[in-house]
N, C-alpha and C positions, 0 to 999 in steps of 0.2 A: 587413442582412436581419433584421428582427423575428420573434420567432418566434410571430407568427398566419399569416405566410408558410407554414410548416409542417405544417398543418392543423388545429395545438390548438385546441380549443374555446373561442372567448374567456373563457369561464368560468373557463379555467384560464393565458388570456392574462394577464391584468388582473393575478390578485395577486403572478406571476413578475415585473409592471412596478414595482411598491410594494415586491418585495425588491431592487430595482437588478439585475434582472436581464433586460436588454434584446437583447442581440444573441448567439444561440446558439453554442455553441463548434462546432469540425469535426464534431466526433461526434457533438453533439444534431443537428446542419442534416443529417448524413447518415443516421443512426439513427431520428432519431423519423418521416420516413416510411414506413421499410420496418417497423417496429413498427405504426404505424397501421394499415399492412393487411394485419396477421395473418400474414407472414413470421417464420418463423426467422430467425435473426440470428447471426453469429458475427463481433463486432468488435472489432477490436485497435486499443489507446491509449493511451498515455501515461495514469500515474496521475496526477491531477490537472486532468482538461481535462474535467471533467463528466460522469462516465460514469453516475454514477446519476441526474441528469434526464434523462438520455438513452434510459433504459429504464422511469423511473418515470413522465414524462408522459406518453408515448405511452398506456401502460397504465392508466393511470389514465382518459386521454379514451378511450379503444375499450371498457373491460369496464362502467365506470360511471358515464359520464354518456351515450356514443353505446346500452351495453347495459342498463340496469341491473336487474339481480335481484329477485326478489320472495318466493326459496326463502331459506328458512333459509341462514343464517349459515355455511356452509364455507368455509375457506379458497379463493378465486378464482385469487391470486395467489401463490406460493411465489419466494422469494429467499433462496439459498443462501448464505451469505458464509464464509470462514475464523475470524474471530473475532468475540469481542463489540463488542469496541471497534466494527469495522465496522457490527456488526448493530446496534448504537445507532444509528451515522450513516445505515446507510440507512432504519432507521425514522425515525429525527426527519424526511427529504429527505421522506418518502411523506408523512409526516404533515402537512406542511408546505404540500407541494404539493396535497393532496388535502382543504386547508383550505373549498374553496366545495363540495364533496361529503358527503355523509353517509356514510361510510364506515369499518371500525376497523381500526388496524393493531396488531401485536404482533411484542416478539421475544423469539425463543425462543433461548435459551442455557446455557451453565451456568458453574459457581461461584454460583449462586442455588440458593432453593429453587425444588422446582416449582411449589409450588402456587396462586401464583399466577397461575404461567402456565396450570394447566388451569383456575383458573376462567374466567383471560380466555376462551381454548379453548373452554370450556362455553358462554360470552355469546355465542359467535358473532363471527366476526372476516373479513374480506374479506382483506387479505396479512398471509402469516405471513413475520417474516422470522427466518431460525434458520442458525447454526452446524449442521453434516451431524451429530455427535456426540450433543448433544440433542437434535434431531430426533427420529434414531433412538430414544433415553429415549420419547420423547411414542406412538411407533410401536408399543416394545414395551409399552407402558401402554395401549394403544389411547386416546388420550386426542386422538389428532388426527387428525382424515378428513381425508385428502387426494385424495379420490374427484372433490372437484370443480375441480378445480385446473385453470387454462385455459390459465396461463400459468405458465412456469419461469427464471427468471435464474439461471445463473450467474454470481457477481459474483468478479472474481478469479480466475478461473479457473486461474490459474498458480497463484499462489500454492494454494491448495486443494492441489494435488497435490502441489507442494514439503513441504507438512505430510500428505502420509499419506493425503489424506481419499479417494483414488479407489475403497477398499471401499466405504466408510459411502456414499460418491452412489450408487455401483453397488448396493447396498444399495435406495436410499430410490428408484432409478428405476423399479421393478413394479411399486413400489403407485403409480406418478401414471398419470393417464389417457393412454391412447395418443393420441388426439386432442387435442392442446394446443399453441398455442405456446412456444417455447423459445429464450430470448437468452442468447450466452454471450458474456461481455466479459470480457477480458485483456488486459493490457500486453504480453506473449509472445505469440507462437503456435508454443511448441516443438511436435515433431512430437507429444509424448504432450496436448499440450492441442487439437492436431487431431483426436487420435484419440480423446479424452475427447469432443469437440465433436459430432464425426464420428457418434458413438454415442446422442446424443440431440438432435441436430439432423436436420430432415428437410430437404433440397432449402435450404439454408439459404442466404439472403444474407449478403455477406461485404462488409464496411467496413473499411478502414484506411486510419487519419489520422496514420498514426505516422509517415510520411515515411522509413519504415525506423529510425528513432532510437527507441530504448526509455525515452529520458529525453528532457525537456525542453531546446533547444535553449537554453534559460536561464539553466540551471545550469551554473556552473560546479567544477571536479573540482578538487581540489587535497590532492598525497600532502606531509606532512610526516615522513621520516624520525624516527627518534630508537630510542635504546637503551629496552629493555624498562622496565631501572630507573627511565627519566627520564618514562615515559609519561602517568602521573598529573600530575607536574609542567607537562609540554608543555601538557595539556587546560587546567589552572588559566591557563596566558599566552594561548592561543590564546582562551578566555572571555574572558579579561579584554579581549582587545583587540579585540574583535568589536564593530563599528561600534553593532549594533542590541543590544536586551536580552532576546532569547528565542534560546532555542539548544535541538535537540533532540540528545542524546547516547545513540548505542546502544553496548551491551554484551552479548557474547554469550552473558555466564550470569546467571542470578540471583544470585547470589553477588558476582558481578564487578559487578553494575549498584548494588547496594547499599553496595558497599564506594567503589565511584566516588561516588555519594552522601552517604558519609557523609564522604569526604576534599573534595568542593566545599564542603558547609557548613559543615567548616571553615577553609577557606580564606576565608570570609565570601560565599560567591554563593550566592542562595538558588537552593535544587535539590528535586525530588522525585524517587520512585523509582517504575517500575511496570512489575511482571514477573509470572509467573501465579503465584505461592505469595501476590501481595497478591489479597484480597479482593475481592469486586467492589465494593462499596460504599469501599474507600480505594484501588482505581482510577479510580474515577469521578470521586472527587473530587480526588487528583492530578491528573486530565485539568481536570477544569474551573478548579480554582485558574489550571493551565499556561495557557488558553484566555483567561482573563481578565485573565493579564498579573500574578498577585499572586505566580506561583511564575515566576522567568526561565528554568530550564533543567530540560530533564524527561529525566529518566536510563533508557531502557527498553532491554529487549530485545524481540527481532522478532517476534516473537509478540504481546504485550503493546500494541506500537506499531501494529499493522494497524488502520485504520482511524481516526486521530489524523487532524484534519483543521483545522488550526489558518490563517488569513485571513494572507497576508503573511510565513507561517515564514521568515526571512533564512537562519539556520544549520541545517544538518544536519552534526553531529560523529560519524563511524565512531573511537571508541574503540578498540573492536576491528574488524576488520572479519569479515562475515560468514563463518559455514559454510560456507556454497552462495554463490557468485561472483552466479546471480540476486535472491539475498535485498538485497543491494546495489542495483538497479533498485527495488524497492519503499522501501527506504530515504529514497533520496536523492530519492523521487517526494513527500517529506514536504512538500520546500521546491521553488520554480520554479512555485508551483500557476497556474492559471489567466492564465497569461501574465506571471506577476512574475519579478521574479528571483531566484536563490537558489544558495547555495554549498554545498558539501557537501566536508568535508577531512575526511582519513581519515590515523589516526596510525597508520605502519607501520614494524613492526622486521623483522628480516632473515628472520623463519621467517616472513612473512607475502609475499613475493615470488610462487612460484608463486601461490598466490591474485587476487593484483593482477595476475598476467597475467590469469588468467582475467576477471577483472573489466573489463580491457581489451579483450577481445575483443567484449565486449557494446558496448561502447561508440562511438559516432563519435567524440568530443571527445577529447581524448587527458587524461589523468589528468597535471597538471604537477605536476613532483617539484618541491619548494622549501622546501631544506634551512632550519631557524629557527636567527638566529645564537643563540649561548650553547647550543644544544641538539644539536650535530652529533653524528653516531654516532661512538662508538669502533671497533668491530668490523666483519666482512664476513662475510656466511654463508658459512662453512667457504669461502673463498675464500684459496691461501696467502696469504702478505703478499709475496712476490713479482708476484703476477699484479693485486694492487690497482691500480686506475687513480689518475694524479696528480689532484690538485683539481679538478672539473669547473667549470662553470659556475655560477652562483648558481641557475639555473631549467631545466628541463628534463626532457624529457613521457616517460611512460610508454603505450607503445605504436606505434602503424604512422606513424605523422606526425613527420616529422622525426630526430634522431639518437634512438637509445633507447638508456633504460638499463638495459635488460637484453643480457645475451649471449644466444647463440642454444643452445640444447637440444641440441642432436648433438653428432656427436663427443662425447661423453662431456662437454660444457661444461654448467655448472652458474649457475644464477642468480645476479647477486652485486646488491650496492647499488654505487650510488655514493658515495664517501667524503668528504667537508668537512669539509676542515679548516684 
């Protein structure tokens, strides 16, 4: 099904066919008609399966080529994202797509100066796309009317509230116009991103192409044990013997993502590092080195990473694994994109157990334990060495499918690993 089927205006048919992009994904063939007729929207999908054409065409054909303006230069369009890194990717999408229209997009963020973002502000701009934090900066500056704004995305919407931001939207929601459309897209729909949804959405249509699965039926999950000491070591074999030559590796502190950084390039694999104490101008250009193939593994933390959008990603490496058991779905949604496929291995020692239950409860696929030879754990969390299990099996899953390797929580039972040796 071509997506002129869908009701785009061939004007914005034609240059989606010159970027090879021919047959819509679940979420544009479901999305982009309840957008085109000025529905709310609240849709849940897998990150990586198109979600900003899914809200950028439609919008792009209803406000300015079916409506277009003749007033002064306000903002039309507002897209909220969690970070910059995103708020580049969904300006470049708009920009991109909204190539046969006359119209100017901007994004508002920070670790910049402002000022070039109020002059853009000042010229007059059709979507603003901004981070909730700056935003607010442009609000208390009076430097951006948001008077005329028709239409609102939430993009991320999970994630948003995983970082904090439910003041700052709650904040930025009285000054938009009560008459407007409003799409909110998320790979979740915990009950606080219904009740976030619920609160600025009217009578909203509801989509989901998740099939119930949070990740991509593509990726696959794979936990490698190891003692804490050997962790750095683990990552340098598992790089090394990684089929393809780009690998994305999180780390859960800056600290920790630079020090991993600086032990891969010595190991000889070229690596970058990008967390928010780097600069925007030597994020950006870590991202694009990593994009182009000239840097093979890009070292971030989660924050840092939102919005990384790289054609074909093979590895996602959980170093650490996350904080929060959902920051792990936005993760591993790095790689699996658009129907490829894609692995994501996460090096876990014994204080990281309760977490990877958590982590499995998200999940359909079951996370397969697979001990690496020369690297097997010495120890058991605080398990005695009485109650240690003998040699398991070479491979074997974490979670509801098949035997597990965790014990069960009551009785007073406590997480252990399983031991190879």
């Amino acid at each position: 099904m071509p997506f002129s089927t869908l009701g785009l205006a061939p004007v914005l048919c034609a240059p989606l066919a010159r970027l090879g992009y021919t047959v819509p994904t679940p979420v544009q063939s479901a999305a982009i008609p309840v957008v085109l007729e000025g529905h709310d929207l609240i849709a849940r999908a897998q990150t990586g399966t198109g979600k900003t054409a899914a809200f950028a065409l439609p919008l792009i054909d209803r406000l300015f080529i079916r409506n277009p303006s003749g007033s002064a230069r306000r903002p039309r369009v507002l897209v909220l994202v969690p970070t910059r890194e995103l708020a580049l990717q969904v300006h470049k999408a708009f920009a991109t797509y909204a190539e046969p229209v006359r119209m100017r997009v901007t994004a508002i963020f920070g670790g910049v100066s402002m000022g070039a973002q109020i002059r853009e502000l000042r010229a007059g701009v059709d979507v603003v796309v901004a981070t909730p934090g700056r935003l607010i900066d442009h609000l208390d500056r009076r430097t951006v009317d948001l008077s005329g704004v028709e239409a609102l995305v939430l993009d991320e919407a999970d994630r948003m509230l995983d970082m904090g931001f439910q003041p700052a939207l709650r904040r930025i929601l009285p000054v938009l116009p009560k008459q407007r459309q409003t799409l909110c897209f998320s790979a979740t729909l915990s009950s606080a991103v219904n009740k976030l949804s619920g609160d600025f959405t009217r009578d909203a249509r509801k989509v989901d192409v998740s099939n119930g699965d949070v990740v991509a039926a593509t990726i696959t999950h794979r936990v490698h044990p190891v003692d804490l000491d050997r962790k750095r070591a683990l990552l340098v074999h598992v790089l090394k013997l990684a089929p393809a030559n780009q690998a994305l590796v999180f780390c859960k502190t800056k600290r920790g993502a630079d020090r991993v950084g600086q032990h891969l390039e010595g190991a000889g694999l070229s690596a970058a590092v990008i967390h928010g104490d780097k600069n925007q101008a030597s994020r950006t250009r870590s991202l694009a080195q990593f994009k182009a193939g000239r840097v093979g593994i890009l070292v971030a933390t989660d924050i840092a990473a939102r919005g990384i959008d790289v054609a074909q990603l093979p590895l996602v490496v959980n170093y650490d694994l996350p904080l929060v058991a959902e920051d792990y779905i936005h993760r591993v949604g790095r790689t699996g994109r658009a129907g490829a496929t894609g692995r994501a291995v996460s090096l876990v020692t014994s204080q990281d157990l309760p977490l990877l239950r958590d982590i499995q409860r998200l999940l359909a696929a079951p996370l397969e334990h697979e001990p690496v030879a020369g690297f097997e754990t010495t120890s058991v969390s605080s398990a005695p060495a009485a109650a240690r299990p003998s040699a398991p099996p070479a491979r074997r899953n974490f979670g509801n499918r098949g035997r597990s390797s965790f014990r069960g929580r009551g009785n007073g039972d406590r997480p252990r690993f399983a031991v190879s040796r």
